[in-house]
gemmi code that builds the backbone of each chain (N, CA, C; Angstrom):
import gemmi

chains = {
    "A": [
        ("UNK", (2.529, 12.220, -10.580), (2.247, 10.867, -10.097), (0.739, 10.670, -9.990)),
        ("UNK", (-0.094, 10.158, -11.416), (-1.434, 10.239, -10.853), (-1.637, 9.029, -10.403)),
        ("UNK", (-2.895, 8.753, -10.028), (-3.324, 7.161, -9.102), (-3.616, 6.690, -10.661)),
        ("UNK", (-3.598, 5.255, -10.596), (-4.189, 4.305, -11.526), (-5.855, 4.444, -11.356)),
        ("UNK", (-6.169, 4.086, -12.515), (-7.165, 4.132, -12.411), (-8.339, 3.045, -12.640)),
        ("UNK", (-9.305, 2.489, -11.115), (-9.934, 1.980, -10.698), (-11.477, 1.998, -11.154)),
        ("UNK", (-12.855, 1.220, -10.963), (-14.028, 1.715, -11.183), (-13.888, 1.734, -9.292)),
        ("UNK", (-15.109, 2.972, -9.085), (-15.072, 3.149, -7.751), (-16.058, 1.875, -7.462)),
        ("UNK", (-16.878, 1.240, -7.875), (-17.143, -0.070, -7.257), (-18.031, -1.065, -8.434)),
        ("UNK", (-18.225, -2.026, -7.617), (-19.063, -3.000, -8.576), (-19.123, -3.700, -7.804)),
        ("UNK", (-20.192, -4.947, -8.215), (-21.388, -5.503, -7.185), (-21.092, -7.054, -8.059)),
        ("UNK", (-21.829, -7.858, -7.325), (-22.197, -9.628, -7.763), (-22.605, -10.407, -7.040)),
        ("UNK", (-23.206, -11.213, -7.535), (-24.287, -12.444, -6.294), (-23.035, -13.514, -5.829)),
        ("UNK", (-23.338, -13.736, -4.442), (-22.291, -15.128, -3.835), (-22.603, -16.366, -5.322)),
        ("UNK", (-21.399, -16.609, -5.487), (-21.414, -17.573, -6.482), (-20.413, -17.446, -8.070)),
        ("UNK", (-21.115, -15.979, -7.950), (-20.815, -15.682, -9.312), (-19.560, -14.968, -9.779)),
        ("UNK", (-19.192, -14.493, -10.866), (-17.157, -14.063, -10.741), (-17.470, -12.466, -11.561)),
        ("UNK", (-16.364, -11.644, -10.864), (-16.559, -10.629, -11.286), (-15.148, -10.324, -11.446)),
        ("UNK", (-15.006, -9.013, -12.063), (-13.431, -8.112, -12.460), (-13.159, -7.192, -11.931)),
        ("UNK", (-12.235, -6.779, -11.376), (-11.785, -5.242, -11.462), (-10.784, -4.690, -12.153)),
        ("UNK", (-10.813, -3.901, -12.941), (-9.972, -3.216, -13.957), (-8.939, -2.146, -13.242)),
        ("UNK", (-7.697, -1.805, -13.425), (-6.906, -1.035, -12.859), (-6.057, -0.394, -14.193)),
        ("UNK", (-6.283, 0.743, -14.638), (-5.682, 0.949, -16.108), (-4.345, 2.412, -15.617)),
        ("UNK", (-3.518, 2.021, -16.236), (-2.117, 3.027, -15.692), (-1.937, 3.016, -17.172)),
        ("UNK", (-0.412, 3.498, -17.259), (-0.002, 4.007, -18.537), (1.357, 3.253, -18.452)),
        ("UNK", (2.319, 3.356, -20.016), (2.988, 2.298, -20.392), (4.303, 2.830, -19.328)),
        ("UNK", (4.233, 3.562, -18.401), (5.103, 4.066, -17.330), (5.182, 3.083, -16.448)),
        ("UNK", (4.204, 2.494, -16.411), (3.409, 1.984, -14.654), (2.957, 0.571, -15.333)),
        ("UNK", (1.843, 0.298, -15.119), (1.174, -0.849, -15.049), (2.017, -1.153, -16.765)),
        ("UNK", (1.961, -0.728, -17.772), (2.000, -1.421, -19.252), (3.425, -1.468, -19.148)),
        ("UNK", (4.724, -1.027, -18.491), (5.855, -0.846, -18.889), (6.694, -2.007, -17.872)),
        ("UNK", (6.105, -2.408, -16.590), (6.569, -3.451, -15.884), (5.401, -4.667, -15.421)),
        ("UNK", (6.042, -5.980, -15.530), (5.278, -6.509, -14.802), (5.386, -6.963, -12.959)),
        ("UNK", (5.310, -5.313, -12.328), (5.113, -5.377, -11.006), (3.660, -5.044, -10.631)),
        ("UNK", (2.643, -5.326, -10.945), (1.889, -4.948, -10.271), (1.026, -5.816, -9.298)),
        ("UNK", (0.287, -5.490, -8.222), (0.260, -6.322, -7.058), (-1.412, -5.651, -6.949)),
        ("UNK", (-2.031, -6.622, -6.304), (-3.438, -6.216, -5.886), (-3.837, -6.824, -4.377)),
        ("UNK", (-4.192, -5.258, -3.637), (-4.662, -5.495, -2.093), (-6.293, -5.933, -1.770)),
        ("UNK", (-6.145, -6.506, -0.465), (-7.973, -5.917, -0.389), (-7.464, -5.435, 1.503)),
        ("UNK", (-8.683, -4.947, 1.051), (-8.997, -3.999, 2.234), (-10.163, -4.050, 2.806)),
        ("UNK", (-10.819, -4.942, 3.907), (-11.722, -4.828, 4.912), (-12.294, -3.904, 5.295)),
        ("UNK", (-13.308, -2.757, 5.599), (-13.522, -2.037, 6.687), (-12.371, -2.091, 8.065)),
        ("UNK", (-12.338, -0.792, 8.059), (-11.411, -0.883, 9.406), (-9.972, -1.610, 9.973)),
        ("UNK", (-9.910, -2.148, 8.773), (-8.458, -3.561, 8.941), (-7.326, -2.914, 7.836)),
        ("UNK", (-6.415, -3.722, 7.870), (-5.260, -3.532, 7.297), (-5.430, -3.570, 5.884)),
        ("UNK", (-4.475, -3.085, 4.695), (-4.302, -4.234, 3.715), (-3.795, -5.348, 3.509)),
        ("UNK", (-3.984, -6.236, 2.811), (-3.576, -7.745, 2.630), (-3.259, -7.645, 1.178)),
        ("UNK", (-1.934, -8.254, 1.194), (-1.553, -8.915, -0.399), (-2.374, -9.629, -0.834)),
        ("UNK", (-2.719, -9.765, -2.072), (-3.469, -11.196, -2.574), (-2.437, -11.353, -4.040)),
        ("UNK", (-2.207, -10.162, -4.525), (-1.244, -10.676, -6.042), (-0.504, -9.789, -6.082)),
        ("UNK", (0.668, -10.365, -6.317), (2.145, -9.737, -6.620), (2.692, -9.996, -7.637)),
        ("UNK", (3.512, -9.358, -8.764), (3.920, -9.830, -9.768), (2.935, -10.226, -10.652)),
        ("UNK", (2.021, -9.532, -10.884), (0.885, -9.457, -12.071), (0.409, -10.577, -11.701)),
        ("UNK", (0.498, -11.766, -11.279), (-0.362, -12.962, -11.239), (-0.020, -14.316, -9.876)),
        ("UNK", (0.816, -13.659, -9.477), (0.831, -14.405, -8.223), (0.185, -14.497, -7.217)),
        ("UNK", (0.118, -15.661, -6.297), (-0.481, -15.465, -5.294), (0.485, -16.062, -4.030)),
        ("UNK", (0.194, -14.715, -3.450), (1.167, -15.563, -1.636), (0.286, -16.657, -1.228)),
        ("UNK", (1.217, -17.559, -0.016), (0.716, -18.609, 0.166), (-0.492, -18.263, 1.210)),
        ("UNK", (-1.627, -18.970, 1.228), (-2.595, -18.788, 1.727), (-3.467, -17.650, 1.263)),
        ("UNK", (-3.871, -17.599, -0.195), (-4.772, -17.037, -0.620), (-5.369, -17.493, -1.398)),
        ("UNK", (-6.670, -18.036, -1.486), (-7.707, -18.672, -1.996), (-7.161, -18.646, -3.647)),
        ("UNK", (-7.404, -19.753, -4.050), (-7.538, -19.999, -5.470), (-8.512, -18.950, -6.415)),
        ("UNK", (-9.145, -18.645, -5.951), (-10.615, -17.756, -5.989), (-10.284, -16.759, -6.757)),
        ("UNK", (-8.930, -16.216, -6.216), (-8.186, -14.897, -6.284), (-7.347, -14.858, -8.019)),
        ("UNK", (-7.782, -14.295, -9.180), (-6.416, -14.182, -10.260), (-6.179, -13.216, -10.453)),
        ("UNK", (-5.026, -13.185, -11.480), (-5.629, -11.586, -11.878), (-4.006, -11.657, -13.238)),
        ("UNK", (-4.120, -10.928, -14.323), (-3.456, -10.686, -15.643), (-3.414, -9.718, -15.807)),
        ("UNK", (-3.088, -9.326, -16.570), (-2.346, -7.536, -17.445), (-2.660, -7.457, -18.928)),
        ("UNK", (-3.339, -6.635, -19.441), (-3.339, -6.390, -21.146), (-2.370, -5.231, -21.365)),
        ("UNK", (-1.577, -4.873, -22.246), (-1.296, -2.963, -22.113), (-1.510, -2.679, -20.896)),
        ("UNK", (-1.966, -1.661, -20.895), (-1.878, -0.496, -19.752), (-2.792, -1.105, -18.770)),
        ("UNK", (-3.824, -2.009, -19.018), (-4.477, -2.574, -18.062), (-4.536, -3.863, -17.065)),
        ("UNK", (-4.254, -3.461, -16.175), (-4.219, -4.957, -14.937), (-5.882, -5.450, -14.533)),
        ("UNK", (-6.184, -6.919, -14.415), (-7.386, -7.188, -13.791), (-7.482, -8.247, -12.543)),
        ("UNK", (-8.465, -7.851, -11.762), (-8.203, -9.093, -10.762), (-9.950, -9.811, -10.566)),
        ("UNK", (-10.168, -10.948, -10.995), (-11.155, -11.913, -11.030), (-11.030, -12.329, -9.742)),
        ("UNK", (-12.181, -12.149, -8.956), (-12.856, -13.158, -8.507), (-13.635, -13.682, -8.014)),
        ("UNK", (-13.509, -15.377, -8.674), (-14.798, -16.158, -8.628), (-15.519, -17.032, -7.706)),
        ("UNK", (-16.273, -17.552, -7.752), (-16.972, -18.031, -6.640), (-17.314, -16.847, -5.413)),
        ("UNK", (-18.098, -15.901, -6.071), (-17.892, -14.896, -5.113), (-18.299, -15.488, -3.270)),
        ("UNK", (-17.810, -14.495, -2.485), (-18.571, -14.794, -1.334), (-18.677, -13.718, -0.451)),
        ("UNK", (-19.688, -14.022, 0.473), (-20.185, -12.753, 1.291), (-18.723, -11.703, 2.128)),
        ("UNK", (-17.973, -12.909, 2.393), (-16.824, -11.953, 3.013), (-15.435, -11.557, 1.913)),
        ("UNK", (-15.844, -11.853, 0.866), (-14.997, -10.504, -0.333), (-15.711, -9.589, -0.223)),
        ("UNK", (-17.093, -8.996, 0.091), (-17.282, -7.649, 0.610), (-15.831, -6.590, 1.008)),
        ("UNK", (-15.600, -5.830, -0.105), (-13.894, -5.394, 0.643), (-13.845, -4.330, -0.319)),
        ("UNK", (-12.701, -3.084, 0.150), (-12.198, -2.593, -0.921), (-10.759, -3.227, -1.205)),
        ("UNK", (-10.486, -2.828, -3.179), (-9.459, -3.535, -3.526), (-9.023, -2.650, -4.416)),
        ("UNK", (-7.187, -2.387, -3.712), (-6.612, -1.968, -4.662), (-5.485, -2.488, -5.919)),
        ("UNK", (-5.330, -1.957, -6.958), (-3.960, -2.326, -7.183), (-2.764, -1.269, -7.259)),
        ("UNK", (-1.785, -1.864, -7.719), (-1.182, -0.668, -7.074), (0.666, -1.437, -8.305)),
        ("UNK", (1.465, -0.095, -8.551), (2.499, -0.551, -9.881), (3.402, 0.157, -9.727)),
        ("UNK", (4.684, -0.739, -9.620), (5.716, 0.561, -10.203), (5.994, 1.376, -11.158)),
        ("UNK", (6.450, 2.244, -10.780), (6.627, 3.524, -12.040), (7.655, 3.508, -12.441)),
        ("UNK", (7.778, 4.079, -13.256), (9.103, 4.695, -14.078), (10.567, 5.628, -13.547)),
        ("UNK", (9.472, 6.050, -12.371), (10.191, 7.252, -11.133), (10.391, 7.005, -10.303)),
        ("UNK", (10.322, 5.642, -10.386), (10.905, 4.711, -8.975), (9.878, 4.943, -7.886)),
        ("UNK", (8.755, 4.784, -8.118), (7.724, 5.108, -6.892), (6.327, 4.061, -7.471)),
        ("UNK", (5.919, 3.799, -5.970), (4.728, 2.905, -6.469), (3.562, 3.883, -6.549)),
        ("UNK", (2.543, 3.570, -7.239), (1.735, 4.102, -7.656), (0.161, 3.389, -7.201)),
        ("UNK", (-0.915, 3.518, -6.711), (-2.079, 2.658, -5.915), (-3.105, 3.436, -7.089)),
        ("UNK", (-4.189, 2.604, -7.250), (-5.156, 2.975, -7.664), (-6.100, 3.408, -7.051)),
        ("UNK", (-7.471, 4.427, -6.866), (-8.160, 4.692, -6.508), (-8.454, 3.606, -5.757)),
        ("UNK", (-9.202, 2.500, -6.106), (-9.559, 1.641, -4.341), (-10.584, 1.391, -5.617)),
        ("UNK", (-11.179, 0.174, -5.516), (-12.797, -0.194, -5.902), (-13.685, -1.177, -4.681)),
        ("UNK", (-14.864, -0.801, -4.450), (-15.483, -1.016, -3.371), (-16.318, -2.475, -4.047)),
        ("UNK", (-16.309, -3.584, -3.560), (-17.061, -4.413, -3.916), (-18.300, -4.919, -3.087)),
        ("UNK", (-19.363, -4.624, -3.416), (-20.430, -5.365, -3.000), (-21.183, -6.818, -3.395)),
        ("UNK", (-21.233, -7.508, -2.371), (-21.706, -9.217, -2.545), (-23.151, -8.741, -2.287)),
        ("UNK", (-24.080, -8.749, -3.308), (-25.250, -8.907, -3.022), (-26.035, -9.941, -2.620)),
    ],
    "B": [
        ("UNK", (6.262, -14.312, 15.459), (5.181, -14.240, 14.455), (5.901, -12.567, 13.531)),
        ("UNK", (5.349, -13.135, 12.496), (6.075, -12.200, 11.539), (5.262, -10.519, 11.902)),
        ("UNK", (5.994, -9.693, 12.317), (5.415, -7.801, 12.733), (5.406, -7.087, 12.325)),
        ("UNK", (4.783, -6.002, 11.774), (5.178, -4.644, 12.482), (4.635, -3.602, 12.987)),
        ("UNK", (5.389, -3.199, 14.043), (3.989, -1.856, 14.564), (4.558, -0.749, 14.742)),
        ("UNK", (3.882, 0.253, 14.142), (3.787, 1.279, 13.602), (3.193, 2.392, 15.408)),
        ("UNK", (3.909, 3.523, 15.660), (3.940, 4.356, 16.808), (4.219, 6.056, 16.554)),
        ("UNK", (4.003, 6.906, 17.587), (4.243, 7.998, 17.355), (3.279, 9.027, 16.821)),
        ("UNK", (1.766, 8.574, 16.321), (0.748, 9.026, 15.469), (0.253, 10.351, 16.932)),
        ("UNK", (-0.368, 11.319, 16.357), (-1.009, 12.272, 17.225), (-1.402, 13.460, 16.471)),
        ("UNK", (-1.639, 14.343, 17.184), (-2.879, 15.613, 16.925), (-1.279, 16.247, 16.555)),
        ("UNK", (-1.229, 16.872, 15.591), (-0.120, 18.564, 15.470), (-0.879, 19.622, 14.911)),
        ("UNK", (-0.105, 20.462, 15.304), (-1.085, 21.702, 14.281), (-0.074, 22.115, 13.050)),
        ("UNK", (-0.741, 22.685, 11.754), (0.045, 22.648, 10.559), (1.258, 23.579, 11.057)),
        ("UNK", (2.623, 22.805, 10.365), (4.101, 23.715, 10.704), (4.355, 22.656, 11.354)),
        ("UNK", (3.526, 21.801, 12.043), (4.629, 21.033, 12.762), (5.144, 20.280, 12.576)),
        ("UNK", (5.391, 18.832, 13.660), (6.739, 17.977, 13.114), (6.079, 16.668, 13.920)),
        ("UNK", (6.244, 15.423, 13.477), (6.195, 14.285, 14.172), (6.980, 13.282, 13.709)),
        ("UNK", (7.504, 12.806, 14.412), (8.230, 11.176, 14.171), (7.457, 9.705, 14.471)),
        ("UNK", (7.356, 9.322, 13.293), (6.697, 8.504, 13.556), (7.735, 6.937, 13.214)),
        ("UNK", (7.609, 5.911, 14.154), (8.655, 4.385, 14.392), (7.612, 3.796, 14.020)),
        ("UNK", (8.495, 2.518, 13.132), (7.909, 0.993, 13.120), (8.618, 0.038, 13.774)),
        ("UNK", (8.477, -0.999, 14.701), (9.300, -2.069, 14.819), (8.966, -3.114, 14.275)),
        ("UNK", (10.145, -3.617, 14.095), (10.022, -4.752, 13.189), (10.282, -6.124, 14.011)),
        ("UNK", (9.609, -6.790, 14.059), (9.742, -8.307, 14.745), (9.526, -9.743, 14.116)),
        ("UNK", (10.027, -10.861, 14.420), (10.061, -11.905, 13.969), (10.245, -12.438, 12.048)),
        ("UNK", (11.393, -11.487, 11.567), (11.782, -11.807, 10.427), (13.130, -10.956, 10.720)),
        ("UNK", (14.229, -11.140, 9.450), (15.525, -10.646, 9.618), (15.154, -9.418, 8.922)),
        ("UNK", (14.910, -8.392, 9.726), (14.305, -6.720, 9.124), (15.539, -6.114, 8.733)),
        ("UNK", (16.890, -6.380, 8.473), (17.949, -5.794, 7.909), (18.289, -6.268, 6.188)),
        ("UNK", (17.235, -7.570, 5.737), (17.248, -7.872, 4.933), (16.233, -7.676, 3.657)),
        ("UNK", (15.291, -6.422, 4.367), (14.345, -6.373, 3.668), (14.347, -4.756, 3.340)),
        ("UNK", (13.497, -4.259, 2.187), (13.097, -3.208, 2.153), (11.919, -2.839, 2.476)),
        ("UNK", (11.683, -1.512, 2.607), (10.460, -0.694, 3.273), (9.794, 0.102, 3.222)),
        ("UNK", (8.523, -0.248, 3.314), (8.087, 2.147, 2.759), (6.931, 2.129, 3.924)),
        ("UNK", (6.716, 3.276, 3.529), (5.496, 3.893, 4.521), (4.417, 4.328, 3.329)),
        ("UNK", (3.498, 3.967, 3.889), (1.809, 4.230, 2.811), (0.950, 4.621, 4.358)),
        ("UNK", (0.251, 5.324, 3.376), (-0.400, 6.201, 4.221), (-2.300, 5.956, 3.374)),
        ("UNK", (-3.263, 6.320, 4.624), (-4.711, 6.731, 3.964), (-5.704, 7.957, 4.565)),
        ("UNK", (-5.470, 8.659, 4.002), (-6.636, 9.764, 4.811), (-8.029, 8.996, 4.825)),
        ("UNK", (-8.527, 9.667, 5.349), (-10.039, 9.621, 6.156), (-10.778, 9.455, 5.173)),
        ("UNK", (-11.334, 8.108, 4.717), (-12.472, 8.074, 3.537), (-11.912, 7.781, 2.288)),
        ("UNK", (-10.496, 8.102, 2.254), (-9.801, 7.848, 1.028), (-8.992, 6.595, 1.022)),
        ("UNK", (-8.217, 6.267, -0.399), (-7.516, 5.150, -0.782), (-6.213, 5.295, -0.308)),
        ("UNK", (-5.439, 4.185, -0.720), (-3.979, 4.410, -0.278), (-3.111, 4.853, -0.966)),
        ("UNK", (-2.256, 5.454, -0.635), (-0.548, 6.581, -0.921), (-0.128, 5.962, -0.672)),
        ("UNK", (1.024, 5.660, -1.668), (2.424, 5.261, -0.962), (3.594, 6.403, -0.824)),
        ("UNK", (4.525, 6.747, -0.145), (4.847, 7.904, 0.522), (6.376, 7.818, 0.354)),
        ("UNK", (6.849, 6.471, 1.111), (8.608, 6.060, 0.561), (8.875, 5.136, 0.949)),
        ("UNK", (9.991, 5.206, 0.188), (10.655, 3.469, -0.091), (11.904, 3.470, 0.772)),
        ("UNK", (12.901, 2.900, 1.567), (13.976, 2.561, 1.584), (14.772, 1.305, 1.609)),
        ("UNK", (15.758, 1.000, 1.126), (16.393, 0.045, 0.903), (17.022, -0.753, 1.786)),
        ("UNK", (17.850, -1.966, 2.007), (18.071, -2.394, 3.112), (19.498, -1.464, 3.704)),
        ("UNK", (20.416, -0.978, 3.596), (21.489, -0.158, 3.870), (21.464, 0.759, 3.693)),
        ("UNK", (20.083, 1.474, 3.641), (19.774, 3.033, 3.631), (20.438, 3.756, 2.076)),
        ("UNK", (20.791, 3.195, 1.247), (21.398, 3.769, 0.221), (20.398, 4.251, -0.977)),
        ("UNK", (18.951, 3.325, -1.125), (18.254, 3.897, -1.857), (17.072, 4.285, -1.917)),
        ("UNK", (16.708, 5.800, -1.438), (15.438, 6.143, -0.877), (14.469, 6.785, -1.878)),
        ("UNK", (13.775, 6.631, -2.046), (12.459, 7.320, -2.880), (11.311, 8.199, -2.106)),
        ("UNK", (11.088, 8.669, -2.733), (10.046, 9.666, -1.897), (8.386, 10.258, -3.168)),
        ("UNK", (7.388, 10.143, -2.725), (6.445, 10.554, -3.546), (6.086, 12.449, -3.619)),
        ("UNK", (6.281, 12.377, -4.577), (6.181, 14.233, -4.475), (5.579, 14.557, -3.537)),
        ("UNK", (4.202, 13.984, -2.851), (3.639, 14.762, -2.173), (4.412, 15.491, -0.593)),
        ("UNK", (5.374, 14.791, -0.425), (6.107, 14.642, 0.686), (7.541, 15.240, 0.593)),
        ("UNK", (8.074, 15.008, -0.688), (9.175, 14.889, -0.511), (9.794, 16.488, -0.232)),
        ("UNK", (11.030, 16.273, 0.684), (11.412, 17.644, 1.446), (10.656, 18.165, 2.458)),
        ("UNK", (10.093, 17.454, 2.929), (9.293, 17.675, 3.963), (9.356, 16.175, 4.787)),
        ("UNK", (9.121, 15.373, 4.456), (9.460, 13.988, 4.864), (10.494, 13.165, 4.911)),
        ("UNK", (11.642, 12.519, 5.600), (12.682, 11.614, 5.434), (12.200, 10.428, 6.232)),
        ("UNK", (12.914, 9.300, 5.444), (12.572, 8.012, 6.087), (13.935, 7.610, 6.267)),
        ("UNK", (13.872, 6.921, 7.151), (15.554, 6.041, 8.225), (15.106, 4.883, 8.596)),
        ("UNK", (16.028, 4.107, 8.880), (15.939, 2.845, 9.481), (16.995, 2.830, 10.676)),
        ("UNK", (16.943, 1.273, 11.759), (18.178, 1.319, 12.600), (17.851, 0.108, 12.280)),
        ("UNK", (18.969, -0.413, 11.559), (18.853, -2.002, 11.452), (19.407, -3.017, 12.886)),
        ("UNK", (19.953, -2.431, 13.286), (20.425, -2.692, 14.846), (19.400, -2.732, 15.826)),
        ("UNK", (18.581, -1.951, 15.450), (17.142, -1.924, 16.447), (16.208, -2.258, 15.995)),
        ("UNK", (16.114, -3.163, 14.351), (15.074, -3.553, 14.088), (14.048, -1.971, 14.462)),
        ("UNK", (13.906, -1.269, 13.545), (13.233, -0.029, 13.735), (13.559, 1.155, 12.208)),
        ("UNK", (12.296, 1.031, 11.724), (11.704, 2.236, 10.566), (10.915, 3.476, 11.012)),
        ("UNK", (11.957, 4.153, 10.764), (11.327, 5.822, 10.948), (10.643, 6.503, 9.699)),
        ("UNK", (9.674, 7.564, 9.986), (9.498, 8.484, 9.046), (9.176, 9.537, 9.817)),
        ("UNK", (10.193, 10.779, 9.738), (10.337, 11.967, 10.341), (9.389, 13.120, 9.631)),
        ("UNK", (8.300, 13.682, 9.919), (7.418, 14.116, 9.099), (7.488, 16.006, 9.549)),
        ("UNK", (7.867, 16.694, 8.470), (8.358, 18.012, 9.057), (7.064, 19.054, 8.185)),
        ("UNK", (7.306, 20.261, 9.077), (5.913, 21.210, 7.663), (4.770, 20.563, 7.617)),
        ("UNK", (3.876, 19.752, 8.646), (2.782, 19.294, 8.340), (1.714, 20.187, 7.784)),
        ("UNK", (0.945, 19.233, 7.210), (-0.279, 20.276, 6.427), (-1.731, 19.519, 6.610)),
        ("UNK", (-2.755, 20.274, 6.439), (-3.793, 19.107, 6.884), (-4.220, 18.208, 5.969)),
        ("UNK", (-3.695, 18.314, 5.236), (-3.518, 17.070, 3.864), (-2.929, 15.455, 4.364)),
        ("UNK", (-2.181, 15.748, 4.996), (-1.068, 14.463, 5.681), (-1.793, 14.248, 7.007)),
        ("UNK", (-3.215, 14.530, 7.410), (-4.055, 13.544, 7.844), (-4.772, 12.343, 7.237)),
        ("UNK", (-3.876, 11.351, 8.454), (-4.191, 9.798, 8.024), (-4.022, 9.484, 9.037)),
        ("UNK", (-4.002, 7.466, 8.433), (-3.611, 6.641, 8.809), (-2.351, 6.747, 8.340)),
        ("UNK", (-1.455, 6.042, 8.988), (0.149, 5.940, 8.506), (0.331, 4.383, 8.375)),
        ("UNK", (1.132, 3.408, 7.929), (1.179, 2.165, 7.832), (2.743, 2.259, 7.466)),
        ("UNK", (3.261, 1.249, 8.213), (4.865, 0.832, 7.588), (4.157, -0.233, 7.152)),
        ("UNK", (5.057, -0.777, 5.853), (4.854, -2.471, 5.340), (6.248, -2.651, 4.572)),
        ("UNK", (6.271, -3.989, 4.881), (7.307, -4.637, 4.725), (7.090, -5.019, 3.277)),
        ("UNK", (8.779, -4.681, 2.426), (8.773, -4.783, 0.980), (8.846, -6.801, 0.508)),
        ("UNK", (8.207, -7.257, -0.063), (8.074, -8.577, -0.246), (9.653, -9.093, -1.227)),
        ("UNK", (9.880, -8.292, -1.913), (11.033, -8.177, -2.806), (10.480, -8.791, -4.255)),
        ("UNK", (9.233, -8.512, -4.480), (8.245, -9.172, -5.055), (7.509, -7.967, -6.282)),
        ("UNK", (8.391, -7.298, -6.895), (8.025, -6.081, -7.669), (7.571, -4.852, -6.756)),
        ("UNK", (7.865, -4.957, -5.684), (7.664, -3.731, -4.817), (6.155, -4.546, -3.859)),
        ("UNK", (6.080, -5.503, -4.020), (4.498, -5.669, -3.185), (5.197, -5.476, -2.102)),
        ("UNK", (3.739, -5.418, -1.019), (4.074, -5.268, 0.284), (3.466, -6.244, 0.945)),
        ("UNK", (4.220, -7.059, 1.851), (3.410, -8.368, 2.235), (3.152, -8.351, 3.734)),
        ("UNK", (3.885, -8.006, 4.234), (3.316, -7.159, 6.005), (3.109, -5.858, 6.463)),
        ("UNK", (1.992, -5.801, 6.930), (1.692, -4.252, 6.723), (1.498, -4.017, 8.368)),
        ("UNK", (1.622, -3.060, 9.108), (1.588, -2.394, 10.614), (-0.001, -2.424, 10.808)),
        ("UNK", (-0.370, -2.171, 11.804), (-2.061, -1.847, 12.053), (-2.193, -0.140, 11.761)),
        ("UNK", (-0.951, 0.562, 11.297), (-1.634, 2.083, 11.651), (-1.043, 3.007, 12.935)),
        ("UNK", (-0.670, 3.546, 12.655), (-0.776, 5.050, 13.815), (-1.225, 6.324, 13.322)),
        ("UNK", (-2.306, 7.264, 13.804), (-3.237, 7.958, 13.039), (-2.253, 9.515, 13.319)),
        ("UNK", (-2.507, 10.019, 12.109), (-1.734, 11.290, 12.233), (-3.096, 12.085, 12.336)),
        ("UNK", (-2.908, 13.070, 12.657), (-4.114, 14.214, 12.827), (-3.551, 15.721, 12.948)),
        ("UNK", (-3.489, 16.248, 11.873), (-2.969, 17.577, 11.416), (-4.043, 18.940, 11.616)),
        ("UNK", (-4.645, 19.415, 12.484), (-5.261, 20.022, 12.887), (-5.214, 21.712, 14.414)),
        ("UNK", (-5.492, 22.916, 14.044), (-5.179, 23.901, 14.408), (-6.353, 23.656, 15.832)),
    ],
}
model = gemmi.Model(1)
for chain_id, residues in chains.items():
    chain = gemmi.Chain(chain_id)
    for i, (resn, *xyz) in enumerate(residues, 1):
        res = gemmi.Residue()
        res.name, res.seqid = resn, gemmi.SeqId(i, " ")
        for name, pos in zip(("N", "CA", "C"), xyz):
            atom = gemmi.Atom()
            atom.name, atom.element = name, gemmi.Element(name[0])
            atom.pos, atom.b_iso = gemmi.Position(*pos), 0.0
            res.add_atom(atom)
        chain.add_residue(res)
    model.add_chain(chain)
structure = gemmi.Structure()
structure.add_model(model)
structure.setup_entities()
């Protein structure tokens, strides 16, 4: 069961739109479309933001997308702002009936 | 308001055993599924196990499994994970979250009860 795999972080100015890449194998991320992306605060819980490769629960900023190529899931987003400062995971079902999280990527709002 | 909180977290020394409860409040918690995810200290998140709403279909992540069982009391609104053979690896945070029915997302998550596996 390895983790998906995340960049451990990446950076962007308030304003501007950035990606995070989450790449699994055709087990996991390429073989279903379950995959879901968290963020994570310092010190706080996780929070859903996308479920089902591109959804969003109610009350989460438009701001928030995110799609699937193959093996790879991404989550955009734009209009950055100072409090997306966060880590963000995604995270997929497997093949083995178990979810699978990616390393975490740390985002900095410069 | 939709819950859950997560109890039972503490110091063991490796070999041992803890039980750790979630309660579940303000949604019908017999209708949902459940797992426990976990984060050590500095690190990302594990997910650990799944169970179903009538206890019939449980999953478990290697790292755990046979060493860990998860239960529910749907009568008590209440998710267990009975944690046996600790090791200092299975220092964390612990988190129950509630299954969305949404490809496995998890859409309510506990604040945490901290395990601490230490001699």
């Amino acid at each position: 069961q390895s983790a998906l795999t995340q960049p451990a972080s990446v950076s962007g100015s308030p304003g501007q739109s950035i990606t995070i890449s989450c790449t699994g194998t055709s087990s996991d991320v390429g073989g279903y479309d379950y995959v879901s992306w968290y963020q994570q605060h310092p010190g706080k819980v996780p929070k859903l933001l996308i479920y089902l490769v591109t959804d969003r629960p109610s009350g989460i900023s438009s701001r928030f997308s995110a799609s699937k190529s193959g093996n790879t899931a991404s989550l955009t987003i734009s209009g950055l702002q100072t409090e997306d400062e966060a880590d963000y995971y995604c995270a997929s079902y497997s093949s083995i009936s178990t979810i699978l999280f990616g390393g975490g990527t740390k985002l900095t709002v410069l | 308001e939709v819950q859950v909180v997560e109890s039972g977290g503490g110091l063991v020394q490796p070999g041992g055993s803890l039980r750790l409860s979630c309660a579940a409040s303000g949604f019908v918690f017999s209708t949902y599924n459940m797992k426990w995810v976990r984060q050590a200290p500095g690190k990302g998140l594990e997910w650990l196990s799944h169970i179903d709403t009538r206890s019939t279909t449980i999953y478990y992540a290697d790292s755990v499994r046979g060493r860990f069982t998860i239960s529910r009391d749907n009568g008590k609104n209440f998710l267990y994970l009975q944690m046996n053979s600790l090791r200092d690896e299975d220092t964390a945070v612990y988190y129950c979250a509630r299954d969305s029915g949404r490809g496995g997302s998890m859409d309510v998550w506990g604040q945490g009860t901290t395990v601490t596996v230490s001699s």
